[in-house]
C-alpha positions in Angstrom: 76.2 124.8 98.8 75.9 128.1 97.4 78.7 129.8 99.2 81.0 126.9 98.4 80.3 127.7 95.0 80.4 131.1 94.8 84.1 130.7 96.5 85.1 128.3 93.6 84.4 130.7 91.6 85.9 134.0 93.6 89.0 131.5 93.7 89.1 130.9 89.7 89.1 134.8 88.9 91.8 135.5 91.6 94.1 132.1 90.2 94.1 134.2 87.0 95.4 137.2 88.9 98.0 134.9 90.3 99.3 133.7 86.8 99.3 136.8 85.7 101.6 138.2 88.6 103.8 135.1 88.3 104.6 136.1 84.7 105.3 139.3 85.2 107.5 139.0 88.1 109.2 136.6 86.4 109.9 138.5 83.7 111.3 141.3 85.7 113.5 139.0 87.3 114.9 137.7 83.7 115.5 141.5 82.9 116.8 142.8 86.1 119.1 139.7 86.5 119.7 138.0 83.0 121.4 134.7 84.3 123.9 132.5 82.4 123.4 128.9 81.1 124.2 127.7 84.4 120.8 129.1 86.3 117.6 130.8 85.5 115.9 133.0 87.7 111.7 132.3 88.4 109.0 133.4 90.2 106.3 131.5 91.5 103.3 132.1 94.4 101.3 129.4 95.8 97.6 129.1 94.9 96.9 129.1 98.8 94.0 130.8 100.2 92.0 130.9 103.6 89.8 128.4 101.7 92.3 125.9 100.6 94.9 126.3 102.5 94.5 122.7 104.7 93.5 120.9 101.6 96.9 122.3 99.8 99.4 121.2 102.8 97.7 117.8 102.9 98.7 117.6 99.2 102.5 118.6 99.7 102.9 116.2 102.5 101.8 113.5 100.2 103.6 114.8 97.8 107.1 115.3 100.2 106.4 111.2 101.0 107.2 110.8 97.0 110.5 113.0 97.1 109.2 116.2 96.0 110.0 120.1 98.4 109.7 119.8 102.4 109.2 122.8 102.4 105.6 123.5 100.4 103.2 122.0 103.5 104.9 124.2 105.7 104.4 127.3 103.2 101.0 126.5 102.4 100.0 126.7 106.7 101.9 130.3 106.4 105.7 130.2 107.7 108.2 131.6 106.3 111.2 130.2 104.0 113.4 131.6 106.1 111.6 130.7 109.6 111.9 127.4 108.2 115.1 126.9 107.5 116.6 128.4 110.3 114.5 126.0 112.2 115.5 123.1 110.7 119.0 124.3 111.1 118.8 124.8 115.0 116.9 121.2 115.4 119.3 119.6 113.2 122.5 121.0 113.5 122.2 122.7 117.1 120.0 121.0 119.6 120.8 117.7 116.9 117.3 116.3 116.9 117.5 114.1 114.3 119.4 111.7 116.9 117.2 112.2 119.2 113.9 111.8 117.6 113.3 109.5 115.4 110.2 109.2 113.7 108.2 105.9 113.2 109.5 103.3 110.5 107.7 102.7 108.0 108.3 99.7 105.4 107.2 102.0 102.8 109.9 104.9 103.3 112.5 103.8 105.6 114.4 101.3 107.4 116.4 101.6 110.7 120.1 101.4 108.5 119.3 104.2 106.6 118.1 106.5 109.7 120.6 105.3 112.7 123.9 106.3 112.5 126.2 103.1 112.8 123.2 101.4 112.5 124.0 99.3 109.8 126.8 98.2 111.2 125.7 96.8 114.2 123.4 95.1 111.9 125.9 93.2 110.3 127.8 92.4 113.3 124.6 90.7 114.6 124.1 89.3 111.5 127.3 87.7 111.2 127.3 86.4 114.9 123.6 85.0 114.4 124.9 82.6 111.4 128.3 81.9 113.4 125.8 80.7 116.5 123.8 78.8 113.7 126.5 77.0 112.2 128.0 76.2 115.7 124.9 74.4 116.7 124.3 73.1 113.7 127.7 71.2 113.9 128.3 68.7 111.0 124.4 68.6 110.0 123.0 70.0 107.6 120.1 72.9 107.7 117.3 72.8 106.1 114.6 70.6 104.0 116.7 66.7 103.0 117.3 67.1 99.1 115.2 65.3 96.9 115.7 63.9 93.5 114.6 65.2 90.4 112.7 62.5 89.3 
């Protein structure tokens, strides 16, 4: 319990460091390239240590479930922008992965129309021949619960 705490607090004096570096970067960024008032230039480091660094990558991937960088949880474990990138770039656009391996659906994210490619349509070519087969064995009856009156 000690050493936990006595990180926590190694980690809060070094987090000051990193603000501190983050603002002065920045700033020599504004100077050294002053932008326009179509982009702005900023420096930023990650508050990832050997100490936090699972904790922080759990976070992003939450976080990447909401809509926010892809990118972060694979910082925060230590690769590179670039490695990743270029990765994403062979699996996706070389080796084309992304029709190959298709992750899990989950109600909460995703459905199959929005991941398979001509998925949807097949889906509605199904659809439509699933209510042409119901109306052809339905004939001249009708579907469902017998009206009632309002009474």
């Amino acid at each position: 319990m000690a050493l936990e705490k006595a990180s926590a607090v190694d980690e809060s004096h070094v987090r000051d460091f990193i603000f501190e570096f983050t603002e002065l970067f920045s700033r020599i960024l504004r100077n050294k390239f002053p932008g326009n008032k179509k982009w702005c230039l900023h420096f930023n480091m990650l508050e990832t240590t050997i100490y936090n660094y699972k904790e922080l990558s759990k976070m992003y991937k939450e976080h990447t479930q909401l809509g926010f960088s892809k990118v972060l949880p694979q910082i925060a474990l230590g690769h590179s922008q670039s490695s990743i990138y270029a990765t994403a770039y062979f699996e996706n656009n070389v080796m084309k992965l992304q029709e190959l391996m298709i992750p899990p659906l989950m109600s909460s994210t995703l459905n199959g129309k929005d991941i398979l490619p001509g998925a949807q349509q097949n889906a509605q070519s199904d659809a439509n021949k699933a209510a042409q087969q119901v109306k052809a064995a339905a004939g001249d009856k009708k579907m469902g619960r017998p009206e009632k009156s309002n009474e």
